[in-house]
N, C-alpha and C positions, 0 to 999 in steps of 0.2 A: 446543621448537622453536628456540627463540635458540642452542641449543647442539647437536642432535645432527641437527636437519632440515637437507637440503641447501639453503644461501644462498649464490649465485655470489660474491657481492660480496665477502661473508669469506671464503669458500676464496683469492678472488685476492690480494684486500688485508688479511687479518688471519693466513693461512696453517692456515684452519679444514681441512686435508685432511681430519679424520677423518671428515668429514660425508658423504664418497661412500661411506662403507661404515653408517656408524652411517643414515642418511636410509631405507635400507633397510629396518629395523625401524620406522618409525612409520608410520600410517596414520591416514586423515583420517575414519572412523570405524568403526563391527561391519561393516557391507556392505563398505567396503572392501578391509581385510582377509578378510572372508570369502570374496570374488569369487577376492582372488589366491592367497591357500594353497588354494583349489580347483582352481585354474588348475595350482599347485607338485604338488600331490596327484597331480589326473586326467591330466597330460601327464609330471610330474616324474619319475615311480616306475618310466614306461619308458625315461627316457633312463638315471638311474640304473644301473638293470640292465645298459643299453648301454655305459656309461661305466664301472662302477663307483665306489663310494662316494668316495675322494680325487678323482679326475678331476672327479665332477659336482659337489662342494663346489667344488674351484676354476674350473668350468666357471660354476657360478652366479653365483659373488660377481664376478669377472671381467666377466662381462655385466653384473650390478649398479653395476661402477664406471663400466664403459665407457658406459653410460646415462646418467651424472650429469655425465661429462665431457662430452657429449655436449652437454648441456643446457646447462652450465660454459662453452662454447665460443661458444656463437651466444645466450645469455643473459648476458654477463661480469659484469655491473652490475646483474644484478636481485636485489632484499631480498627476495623474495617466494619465501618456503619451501617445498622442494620434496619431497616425503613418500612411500614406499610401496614397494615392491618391484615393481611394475606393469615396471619397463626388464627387469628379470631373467626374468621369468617370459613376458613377449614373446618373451626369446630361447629361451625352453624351446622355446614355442610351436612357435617358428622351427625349431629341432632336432628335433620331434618331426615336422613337417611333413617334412623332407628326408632322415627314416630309415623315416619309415614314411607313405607320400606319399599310399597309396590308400586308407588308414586312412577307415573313414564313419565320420562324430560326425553322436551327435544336440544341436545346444546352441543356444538362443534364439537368433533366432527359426525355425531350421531343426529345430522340434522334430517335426514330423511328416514331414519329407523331409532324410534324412540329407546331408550334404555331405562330401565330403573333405576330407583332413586340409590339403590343396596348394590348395585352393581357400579355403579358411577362411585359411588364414595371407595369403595372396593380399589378401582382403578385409582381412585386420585388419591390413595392412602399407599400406593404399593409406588406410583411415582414419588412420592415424596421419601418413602421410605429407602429404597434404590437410590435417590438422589441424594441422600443423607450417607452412605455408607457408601460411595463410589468417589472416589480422587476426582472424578472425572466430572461427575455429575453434578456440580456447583455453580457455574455458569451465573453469577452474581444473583444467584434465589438461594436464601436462606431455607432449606426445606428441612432440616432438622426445627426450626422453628414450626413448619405448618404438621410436621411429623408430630409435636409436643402439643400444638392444640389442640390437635384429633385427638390424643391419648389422653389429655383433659377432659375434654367434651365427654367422651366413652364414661370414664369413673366419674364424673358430678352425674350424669343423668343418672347412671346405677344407683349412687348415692339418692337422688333425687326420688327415684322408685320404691328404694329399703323404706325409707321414711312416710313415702303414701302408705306402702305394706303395712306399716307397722303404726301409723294412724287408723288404717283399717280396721287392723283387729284389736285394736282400744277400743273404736266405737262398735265393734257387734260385742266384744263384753259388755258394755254399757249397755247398749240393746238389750240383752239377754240376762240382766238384772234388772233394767226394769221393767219388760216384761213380769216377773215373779212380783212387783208393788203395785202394778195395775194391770186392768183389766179393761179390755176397750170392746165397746157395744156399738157395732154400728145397727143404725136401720134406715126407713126408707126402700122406695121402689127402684128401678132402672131409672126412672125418670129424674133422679134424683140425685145422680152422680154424674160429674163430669164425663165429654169424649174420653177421655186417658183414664176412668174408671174412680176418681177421685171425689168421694162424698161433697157434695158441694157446701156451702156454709148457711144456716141455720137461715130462715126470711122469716121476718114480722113477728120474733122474737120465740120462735118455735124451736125448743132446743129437743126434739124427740128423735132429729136425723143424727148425732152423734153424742155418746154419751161415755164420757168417762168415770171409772170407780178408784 
């Protein structure tokens, strides 16, 4: 804990930076850890898919640091060690809620009336938010941490959106010049295009089914 848990007070005054990424890996004990790689597991493995592998490694560790700074910020001077991956896997959370919004989970205590995925993140954003601004509410959980992941998580995917947007419409400009330099001729019968409607490719060197000018 002296060296690798997150303590604001040495990240400010001893320049402990490594501790927003290494605070990550420890946990405060089997239940702990067990809660949040389930959390990484059952919500992770669709953003994954959605991100793929480089993206969601730095989409993770990103929310994990943004979490700590988080805490770093409105904690400067507290000694008191901050542990877990709990920021990072909020912002999965948070990700898995705004891709796939109608999603039903069955998870305690909604074990026998499913809940969506938009309502659950809803709830586990307003505890942590309440827990973050109540004297009272602190109870050895950093939720001003899992409060700063979610708020991560939320602006990189917006971010993440701007950017498909705005690769979009680079490529129908593109499209739509050059269409104006060519001119495409298909032909061929129904028999002659794929199920999905897609010209099939040329056989025994017949190039009559598609022809480009």
């Amino acid at each position: 804990y002296s060296w690798f848990a997150l303590r604001p007070y040495y990240v400010w005054h001893q320049f402990h930076v490594w501790q927003l990424v290494t605070y990550m890996f420890l946990h405060g004990g089997f239940m702990h850890i067990v809660f949040n790689m389930f959390a990484l597991w059952m919500f992770g493995c669709q953003i994954e898919r959605l991100f793929g592998q480089q993206r969601f490694y730095t989409f993770y560790f990103l929310t994990g640091i943004a979490a700590g700074l988080t805490h770093l910020i409105f904690m400067p001077n507290s000694l008191v060690p901050v542990i877990g991956a709990s920021g990072a896997t909020y912002g999965i959370l948070l990700a898995f809620a705004l891709y796939f919004p109608d999603t039903k989970l069955f998870i305690f205590p909604f074990v026998f009336t499913p809940i969506k995925a938009k309502f659950l993140v809803l709830i586990v954003g307003a505890i942590a938010f309440f827990g973050s601004v109540s004297a009272s509410g602190g109870g050895g959980v950093a939720h001003l941490a899992h409060l700063g992941g979610m708020v991560f998580a939320y602006f990189y995917i917006r971010r993440l959106r701007f950017l498909n947007d705005i690769h979009y419409l680079i490529q129908r400009v593109r499209q739509r010049s050059l269409r104006k330099k060519y001119k495409v001729y298909e032909g061929g019968q129904g028999q002659d295009r794929t199920p999905g409607g897609f010209p099939r490719p040329p056989r025994g060197g017949d190039d009559d089914d598609f022809t480009v000018h």
